[in-house]
C-alpha positions in Angstrom: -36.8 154.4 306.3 -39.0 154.5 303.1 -37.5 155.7 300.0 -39.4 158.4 298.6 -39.7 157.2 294.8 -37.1 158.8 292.5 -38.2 159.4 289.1 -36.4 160.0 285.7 -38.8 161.8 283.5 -38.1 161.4 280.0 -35.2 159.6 279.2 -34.7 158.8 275.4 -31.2 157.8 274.2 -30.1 159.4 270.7 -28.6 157.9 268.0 -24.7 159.3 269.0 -25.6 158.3 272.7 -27.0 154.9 271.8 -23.2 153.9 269.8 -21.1 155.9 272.3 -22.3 154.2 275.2 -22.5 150.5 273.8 -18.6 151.3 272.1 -17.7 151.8 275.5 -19.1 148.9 276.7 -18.1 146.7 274.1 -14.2 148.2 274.2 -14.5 147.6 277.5 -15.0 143.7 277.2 -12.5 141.4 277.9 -12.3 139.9 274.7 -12.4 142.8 273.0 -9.5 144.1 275.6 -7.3 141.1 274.7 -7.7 141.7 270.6 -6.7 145.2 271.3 -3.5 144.0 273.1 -2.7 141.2 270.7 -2.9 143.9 267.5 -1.3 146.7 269.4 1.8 144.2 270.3 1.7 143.0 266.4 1.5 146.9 265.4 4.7 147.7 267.9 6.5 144.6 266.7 5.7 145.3 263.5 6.7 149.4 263.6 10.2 148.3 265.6 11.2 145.4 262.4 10.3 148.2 259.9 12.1 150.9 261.7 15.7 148.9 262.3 15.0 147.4 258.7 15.4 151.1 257.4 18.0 152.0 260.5 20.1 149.5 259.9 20.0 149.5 255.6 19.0 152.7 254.5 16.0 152.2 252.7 13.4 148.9 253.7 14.8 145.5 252.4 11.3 143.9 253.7 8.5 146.2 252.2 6.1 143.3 253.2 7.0 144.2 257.0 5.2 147.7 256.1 2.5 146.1 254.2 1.2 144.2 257.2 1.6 146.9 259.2 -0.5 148.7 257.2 -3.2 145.7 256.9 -2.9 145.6 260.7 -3.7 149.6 260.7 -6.3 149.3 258.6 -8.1 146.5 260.1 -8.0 148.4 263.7 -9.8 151.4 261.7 -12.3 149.2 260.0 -13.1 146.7 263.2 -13.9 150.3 265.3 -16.0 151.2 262.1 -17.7 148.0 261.2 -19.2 148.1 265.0 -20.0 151.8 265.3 -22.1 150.8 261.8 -23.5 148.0 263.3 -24.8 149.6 266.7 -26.3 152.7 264.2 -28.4 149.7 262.8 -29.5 148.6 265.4 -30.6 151.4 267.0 -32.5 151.9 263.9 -34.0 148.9 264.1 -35.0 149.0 267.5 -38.2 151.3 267.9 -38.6 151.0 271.5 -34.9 152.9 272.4 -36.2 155.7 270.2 -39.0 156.2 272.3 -39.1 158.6 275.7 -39.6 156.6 278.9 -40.1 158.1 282.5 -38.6 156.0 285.0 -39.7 155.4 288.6 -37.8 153.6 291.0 -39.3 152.1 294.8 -37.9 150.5 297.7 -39.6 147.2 295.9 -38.8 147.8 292.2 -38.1 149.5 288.5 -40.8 150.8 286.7 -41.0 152.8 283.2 -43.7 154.1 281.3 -43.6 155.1 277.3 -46.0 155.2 274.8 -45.5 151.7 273.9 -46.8 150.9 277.3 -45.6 150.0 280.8 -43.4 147.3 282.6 -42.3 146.7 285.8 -39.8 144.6 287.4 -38.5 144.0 291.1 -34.8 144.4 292.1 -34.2 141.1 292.2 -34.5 140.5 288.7 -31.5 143.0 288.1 -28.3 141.2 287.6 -26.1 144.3 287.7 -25.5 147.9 286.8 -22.7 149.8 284.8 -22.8 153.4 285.3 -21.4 154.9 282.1 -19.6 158.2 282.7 -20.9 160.8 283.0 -24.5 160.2 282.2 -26.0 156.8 281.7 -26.6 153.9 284.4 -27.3 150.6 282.4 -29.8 148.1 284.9 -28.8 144.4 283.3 -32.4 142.4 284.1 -30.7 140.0 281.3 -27.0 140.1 280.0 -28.5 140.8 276.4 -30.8 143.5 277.5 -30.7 146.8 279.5 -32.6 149.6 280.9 -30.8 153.2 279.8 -31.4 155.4 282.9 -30.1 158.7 281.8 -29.5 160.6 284.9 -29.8 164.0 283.6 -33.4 163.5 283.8 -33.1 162.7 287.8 -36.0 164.8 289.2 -34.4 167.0 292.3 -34.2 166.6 294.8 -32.9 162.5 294.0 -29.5 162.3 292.7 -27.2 160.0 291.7 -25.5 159.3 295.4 -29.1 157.9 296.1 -29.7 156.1 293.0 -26.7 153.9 294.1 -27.6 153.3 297.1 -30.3 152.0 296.1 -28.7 149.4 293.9 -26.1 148.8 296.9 -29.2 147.9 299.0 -30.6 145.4 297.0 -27.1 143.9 296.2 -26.8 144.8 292.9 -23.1 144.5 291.6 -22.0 147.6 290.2 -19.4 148.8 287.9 -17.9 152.2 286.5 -16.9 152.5 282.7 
C-alpha cells in the first residue's frame, strides 16, 4: 500500500523550544546522567557529614563540609545555566533553525522546503529518531545534526501513530525522551 505523503507545514522552532528540547536531550545523555549521579551522591554525602556534624556537636565543627556543599550547589546551578546560555547562542547563530520549513515525508524519503531552499534525503540516510515529548520528533541523518519535525504542524488527516510507522518501516531506531 502507498503512503499518501504526510506533510508538516510550517514548522519553525523558537528560541525556548530550541533550549528546552536540546536540555532534554543533553540531560538525557549518559555522560551527563552519570555527572548528575556522581554530584547528587557528593551533595547527599556532603548534606548527611554536615547534618551529624551539627547533630552530634551542636553547632558545625567543620564549616568547610558546608562550604563545598555549597560549591557543589552552586556548580549544579551554573553547569544547567552555562548550557541553557550556550544552546541560546547557538540558536542565534544558526539562521537556518530560525527559518519556517514545510516538511513532506514519502514511502522513499524526507523532504523540506524553506526559504533558504530545498533538500531531500532518503530513509536510509536517517540514523535514528528521538520523539521529544510532547511535540518534537528529531530525524538524526548525522549524530551532530537533526531535522525538528514539530508535529503540531501534522496536516490531518496524518498523525503521529503514522509518522512512526513510517520510521518503524524503514528501520529507524527510535527513542522516547
Amino acid at each position: 500500500m502507498k503512503l499518501t505523503p504526510i506533510t508538516l507545514a510550517g514548522v519553525q522552532l523558537s528560541a525556548e523550544e530550541f533550549v528546552a528540547v536540546n536540555f532534554r536531550l543533553w540531560r538525557a545523555r549518559p555522560r551527563t546522567r552519570l555527572n548528575h549521579w556522581i554530584l547528587g551522591a557528593a551533595m547527599a554525602l556532603l548534606g548527611v557529614s554536615v547534618g551529624l556534624d551539627a547533630y552530634q556537636h551542636g553547632r558545625l565543627t567543620q564549616p568547610s563540609t558546608l562550604v563545598f556543599l555549597a560549591v557543589a550547589v552552586l556548580y549544579a546551578l551554573f553547569r544547567a545555566g552555562l548550557v541553557r546560555y550556550q544552546l541560546r547562542q547557538g540558536y542565534a547563530k544558526n539562521t537556518t533553525l530560525q527559518q519556517p520549513v514545510e516538511f513532506t515525508l514519502t514511502d522513499t524519503e524526507i523532504i523540506g522546503r524553506s526559504l533558504l531552499g530545498q533538500f531531500s534525503g532518503k530513509w536510509s540516510l536517517i540514523r535514528r529518531a528521538v520523539w521529544v515529548q510532547p511535540h518534537w520528533l528529531l530525524l538524526y541523518p548525522t549524530e551532530a545534526a537533526c531535522y525538528y519535525l514539530d508535529m503540531r504542524r501534522l496536516q490531518p488527516p496524518a498523525t503521529p501513530a503514522e509518522v512512526a510507522a513510517l520510521l518503524t518501516r524503514h528501520h529507524i531506531a527510535q527513542q522516547t525522551l
